[in-house]
C-alpha positions in Angstrom: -189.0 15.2 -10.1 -188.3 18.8 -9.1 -185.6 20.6 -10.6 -183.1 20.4 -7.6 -184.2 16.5 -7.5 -183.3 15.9 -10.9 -180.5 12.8 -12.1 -178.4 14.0 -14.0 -177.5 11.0 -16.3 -179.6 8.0 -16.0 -178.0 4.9 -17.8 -181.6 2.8 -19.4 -180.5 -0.9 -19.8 -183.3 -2.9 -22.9 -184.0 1.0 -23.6 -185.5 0.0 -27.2 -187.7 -2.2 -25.8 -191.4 -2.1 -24.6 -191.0 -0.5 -21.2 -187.2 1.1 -21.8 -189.1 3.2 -24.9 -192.0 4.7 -22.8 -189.4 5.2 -19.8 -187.1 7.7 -21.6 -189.7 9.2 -23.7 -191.0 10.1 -20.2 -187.3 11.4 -19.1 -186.7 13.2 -22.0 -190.3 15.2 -21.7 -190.2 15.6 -17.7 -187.2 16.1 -16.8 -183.7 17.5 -18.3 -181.8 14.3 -17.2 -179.6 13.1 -20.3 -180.2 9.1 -20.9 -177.4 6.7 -21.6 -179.8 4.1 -23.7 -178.0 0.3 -23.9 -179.4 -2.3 -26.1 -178.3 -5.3 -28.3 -181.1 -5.6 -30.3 -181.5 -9.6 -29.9 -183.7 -11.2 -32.0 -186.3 -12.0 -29.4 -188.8 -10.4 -31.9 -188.3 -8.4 -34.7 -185.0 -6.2 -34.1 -186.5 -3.4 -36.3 -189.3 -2.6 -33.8 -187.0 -1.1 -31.4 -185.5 0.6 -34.0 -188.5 2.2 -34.4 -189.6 2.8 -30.8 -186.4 4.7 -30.4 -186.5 6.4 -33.6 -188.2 9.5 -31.9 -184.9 10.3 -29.8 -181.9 10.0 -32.2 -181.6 13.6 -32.7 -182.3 15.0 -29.1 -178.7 15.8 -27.4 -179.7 14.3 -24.2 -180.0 10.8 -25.8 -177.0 8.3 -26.3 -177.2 5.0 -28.1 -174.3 2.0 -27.4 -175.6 -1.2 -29.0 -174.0 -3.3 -26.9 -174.6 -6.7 -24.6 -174.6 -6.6 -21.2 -172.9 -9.4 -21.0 -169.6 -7.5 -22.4 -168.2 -6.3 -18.9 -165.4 -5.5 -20.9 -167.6 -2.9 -22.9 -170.0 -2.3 -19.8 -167.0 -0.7 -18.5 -166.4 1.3 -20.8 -169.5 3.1 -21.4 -169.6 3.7 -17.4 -166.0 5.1 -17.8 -167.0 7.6 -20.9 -171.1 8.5 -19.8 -170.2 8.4 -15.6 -174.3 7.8 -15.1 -175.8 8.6 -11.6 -178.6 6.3 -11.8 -179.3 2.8 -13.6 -182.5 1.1 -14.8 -182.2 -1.9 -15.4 -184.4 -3.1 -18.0 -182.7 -5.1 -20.2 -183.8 -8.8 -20.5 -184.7 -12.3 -21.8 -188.3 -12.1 -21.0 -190.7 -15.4 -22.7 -191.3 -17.4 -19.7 -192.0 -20.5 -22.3 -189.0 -19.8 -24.2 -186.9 -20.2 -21.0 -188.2 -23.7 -20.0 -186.7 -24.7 -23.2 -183.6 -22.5 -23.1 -182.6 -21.5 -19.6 -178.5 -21.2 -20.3 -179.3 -17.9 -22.5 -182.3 -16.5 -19.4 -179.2 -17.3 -16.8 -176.3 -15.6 -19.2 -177.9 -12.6 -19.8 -180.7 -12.0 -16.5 -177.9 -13.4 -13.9 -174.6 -12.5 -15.5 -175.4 -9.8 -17.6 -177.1 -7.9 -14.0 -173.7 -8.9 -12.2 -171.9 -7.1 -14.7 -174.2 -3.8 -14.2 -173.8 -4.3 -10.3 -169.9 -4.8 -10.5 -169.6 -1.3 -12.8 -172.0 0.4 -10.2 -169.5 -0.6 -7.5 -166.1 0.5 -9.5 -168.4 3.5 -10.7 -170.3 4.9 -7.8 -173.6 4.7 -8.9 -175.6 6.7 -6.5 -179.2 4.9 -7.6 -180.3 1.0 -8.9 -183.6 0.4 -10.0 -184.3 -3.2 -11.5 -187.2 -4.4 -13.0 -187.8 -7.5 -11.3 -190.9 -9.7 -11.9 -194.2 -11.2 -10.5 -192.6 -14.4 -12.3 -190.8 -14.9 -8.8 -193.8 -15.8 -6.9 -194.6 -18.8 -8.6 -198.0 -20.7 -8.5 -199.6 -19.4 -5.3 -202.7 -20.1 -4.0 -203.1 -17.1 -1.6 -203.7 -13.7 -3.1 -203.2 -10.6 -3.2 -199.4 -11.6 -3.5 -197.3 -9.6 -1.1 -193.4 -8.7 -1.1 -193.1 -10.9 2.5 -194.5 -13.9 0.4 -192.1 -16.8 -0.2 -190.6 -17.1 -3.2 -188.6 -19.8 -3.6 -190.8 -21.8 -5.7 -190.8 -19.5 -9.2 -191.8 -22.0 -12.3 -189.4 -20.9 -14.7 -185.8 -20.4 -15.3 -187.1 -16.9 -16.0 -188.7 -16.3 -12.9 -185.9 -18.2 -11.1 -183.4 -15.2 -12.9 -185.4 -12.7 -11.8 -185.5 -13.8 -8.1 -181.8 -14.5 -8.2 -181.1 -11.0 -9.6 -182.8 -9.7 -6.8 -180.6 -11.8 -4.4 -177.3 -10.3 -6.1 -178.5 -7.0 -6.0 -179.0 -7.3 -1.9 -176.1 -8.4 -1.7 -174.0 -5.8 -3.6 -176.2 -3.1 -1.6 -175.3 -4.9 1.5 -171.6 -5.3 1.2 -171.0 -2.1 -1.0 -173.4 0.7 0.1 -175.5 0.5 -3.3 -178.8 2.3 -3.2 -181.3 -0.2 -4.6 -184.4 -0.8 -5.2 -186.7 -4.0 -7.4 -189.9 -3.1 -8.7 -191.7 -7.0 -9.0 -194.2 -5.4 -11.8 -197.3 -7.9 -12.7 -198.0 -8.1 -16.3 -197.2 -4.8 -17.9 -199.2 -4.0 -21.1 -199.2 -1.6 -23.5 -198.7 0.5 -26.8 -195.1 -1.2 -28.3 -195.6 -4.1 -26.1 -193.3 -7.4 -27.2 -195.8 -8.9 -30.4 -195.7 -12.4 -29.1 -197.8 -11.4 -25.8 -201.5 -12.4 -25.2 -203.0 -9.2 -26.0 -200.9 -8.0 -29.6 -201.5 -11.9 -30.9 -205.1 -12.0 -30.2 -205.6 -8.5 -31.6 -203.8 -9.4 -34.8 -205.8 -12.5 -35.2 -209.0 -10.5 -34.6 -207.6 -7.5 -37.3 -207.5 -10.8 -39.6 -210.5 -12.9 -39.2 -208.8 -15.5 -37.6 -209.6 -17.5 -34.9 -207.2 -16.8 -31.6 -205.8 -19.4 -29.3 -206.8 -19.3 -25.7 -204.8 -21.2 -23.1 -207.1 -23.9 -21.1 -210.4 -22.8 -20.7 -209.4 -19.1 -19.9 -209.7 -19.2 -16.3 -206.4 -18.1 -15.3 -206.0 -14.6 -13.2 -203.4 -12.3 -14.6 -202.9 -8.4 -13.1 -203.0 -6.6 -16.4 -200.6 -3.2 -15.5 -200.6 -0.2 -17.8 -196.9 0.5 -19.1 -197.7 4.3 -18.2 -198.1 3.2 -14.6 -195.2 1.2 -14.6 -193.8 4.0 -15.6 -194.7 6.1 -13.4 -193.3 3.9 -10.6 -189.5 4.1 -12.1 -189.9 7.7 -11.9 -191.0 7.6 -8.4 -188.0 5.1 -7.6 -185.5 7.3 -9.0 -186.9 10.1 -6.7 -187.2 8.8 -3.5 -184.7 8.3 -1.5 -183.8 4.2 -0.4 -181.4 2.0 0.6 -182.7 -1.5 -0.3 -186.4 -2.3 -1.3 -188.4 -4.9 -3.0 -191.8 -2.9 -4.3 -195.1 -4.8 -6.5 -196.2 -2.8 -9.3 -199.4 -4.2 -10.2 -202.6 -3.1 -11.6 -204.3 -4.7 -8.3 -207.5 -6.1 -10.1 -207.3 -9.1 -11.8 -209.0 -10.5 -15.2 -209.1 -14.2 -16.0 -208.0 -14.5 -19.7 -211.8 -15.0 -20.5 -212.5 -11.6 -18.8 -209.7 -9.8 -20.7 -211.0 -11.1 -24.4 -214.4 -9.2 -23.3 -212.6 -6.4 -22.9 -210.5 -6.7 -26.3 -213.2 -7.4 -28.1 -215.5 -4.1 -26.9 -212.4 -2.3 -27.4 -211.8 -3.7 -30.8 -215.5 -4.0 -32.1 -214.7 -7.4 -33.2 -215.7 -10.9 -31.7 -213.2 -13.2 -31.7 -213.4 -16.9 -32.9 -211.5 -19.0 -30.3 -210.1 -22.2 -29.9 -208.7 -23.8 -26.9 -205.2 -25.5 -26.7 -203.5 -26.6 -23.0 -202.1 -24.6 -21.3 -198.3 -24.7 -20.3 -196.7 -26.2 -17.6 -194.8 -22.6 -16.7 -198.0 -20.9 -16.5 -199.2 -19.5 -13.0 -202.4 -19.6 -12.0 -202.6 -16.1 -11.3 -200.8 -13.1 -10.2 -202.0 -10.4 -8.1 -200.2 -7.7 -6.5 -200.5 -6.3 -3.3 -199.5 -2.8 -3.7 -199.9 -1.2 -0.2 -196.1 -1.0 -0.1 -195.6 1.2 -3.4 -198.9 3.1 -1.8 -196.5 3.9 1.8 -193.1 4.0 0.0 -193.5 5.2 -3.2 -196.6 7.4 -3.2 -197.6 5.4 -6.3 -200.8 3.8 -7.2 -202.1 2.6 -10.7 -204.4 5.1 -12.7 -205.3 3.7 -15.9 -208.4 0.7 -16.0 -208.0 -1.8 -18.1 -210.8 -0.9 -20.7 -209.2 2.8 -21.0 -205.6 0.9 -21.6 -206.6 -1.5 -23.6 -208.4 0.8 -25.9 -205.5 3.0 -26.3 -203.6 -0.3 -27.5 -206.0 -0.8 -29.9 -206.0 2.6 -31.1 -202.1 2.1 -31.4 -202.3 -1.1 -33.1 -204.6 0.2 -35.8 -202.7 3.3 -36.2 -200.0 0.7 -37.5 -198.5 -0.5 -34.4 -198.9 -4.0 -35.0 -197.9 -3.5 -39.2 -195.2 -5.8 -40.2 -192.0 -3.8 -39.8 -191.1 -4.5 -43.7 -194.1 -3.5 -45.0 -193.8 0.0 -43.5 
């Protein structure tokens, strides 16, 4: 962002969490937009770590901290009433694709109501700029790939990815009856320093860093695009730049590893080879994702920089710099 270009006040929903963390740290460096930060601290994993990701920015002036639920339109208001933001990200999510097979009423309550609630303050409010973070969860098991944003997808697995898809379909619609800039950013598989510990990637590493053996789902064949969370990144930024009205963007590494392919890497990165046994994989589970990202090419100017070995390594480096530490033994 240039000066003149700048936000003034971007509100960063699930800003203590994996992505929200690296996103204002980014703000705060690169630009001198001030960052309304909401985040209820749920117990999908261990409430202290987002503590500590957001640790760093307590003291800087141009950081605010509600913890709050987005769910509380009551309280939603409120903060837009005090902080008037320009912009929205809209981070904040359930996000364990398992987890919501099992319990879909919480994925609905807080993906589906808790966006309405940010989309109803954006109308009372006049938010000038939305930017979701949307999923690759909503294209479901498909055969064809790369996957692109015409693809169907109506067929997601999950309650999560069927959240994520219907967010997107609110968001339209509140663009299309109200005038709200918008724009989803599907991103494939983000991964990264302060990722959420019960992902692939932190739970075989810790394993590893143990001596135990790690658990691979089926025989490892499954594709996943493995995105950097600096390139993710970097695509918010470029969303709250450019200029839309309504848009539905992949943000996606573009080069696919099947799990087996991905514990090579890890265990290069890691100098360690890992012990693995084999359990079946679950019935949410796509066969692969794999994004198409001409559009974020044309619209966005963005492309993703980082390989996978060079990521990868730098979350090993994190993790044994005490990233993946117990938070109580810190």
């Amino acid at each position: 962002m240039t000066k003149n270009q700048e936000i003034k006040k971007i509100l960063v929903t699930g800003g203590a969490g994996f992505i929200g963390s690296h996103l204002i740290e980014t703000i705060l460096k690169k630009t001198s937009s001030r960052i309304v930060c909401i985040d209820n601290f749920d117990d999908a994993y261990d409430p202290r770590l987002k503590q500590r990701n957001i640790e760093p920015f307590l003291k800087n002036l141009r950081f605010i901290l509600y913890k709050n639920d987005i769910r509380d339109l009551t309280k939603m208001k409120q903060i837009f009433k005090k902080e008037k933001p320009d912009a929205i990200v809209h981070l904040a999510a359930k996000a364990d694709t398992r987890k919501a097979v099992l319990s879909p009423f919480e994925y609905i309550s807080v993906n589906i109501e808790g966006t309405l609630n940010l989309l109803e303050c954006s109308r009372e409010f006049g938010i000038k700029k939305f930017v979701f973070a949307s999923s690759s969860s909503v294209y479901g098991n498909k055969n064809s790939a790369p996957f692109s944003e015409e693809d169907q997808t109506d067929f997601p697995l999950s309650p999560y990815g069927a959240s994520k898809k219907a967010a997107e379909i609110l968001i339209y619609t509140y663009h299309h009856n109200f005038n709200l800039p918008a724009i989803c950013l599907r991103v494939f598989n983000a991964y990264g320093e302060r990722m959420r510990p019960n992902l692939v990637l932190p739970l075989w590493l810790k394993k590893m860093l143990n001596g135990e053996p790690i658990e691979m789902s089926g025989d490892g064949t499954r594709r996943r695009d493995f995105t950097y969370v600096g390139d993710t990144v970097n695509a918010i930024m470029l969303a709250l730049k450019k200029p839309f009205d309504f848009e539905i963007i992949n943000i996606g590494n573009s080069r696919p590893l099947t799990l087996n392919q991905l514990l090579h890497v890890l265990e290069k990165a890691a100098g360690i080879t890992a012990t693995v046994y084999k359990r079946p994989s679950h019935h949410a589970s796509v066969e692969q994702t794999h994004a198409s990202t001409k559009k974020a090419k044309h619209l966005l100017g963005w492309k993703p920089l980082m390989p996978i070995e060079k990521g990868v390594k730098r979350f090993v480096s994190w993790a044994r710099n005490g990233g993946l530490e117990d938070i109580h033994k810190r």
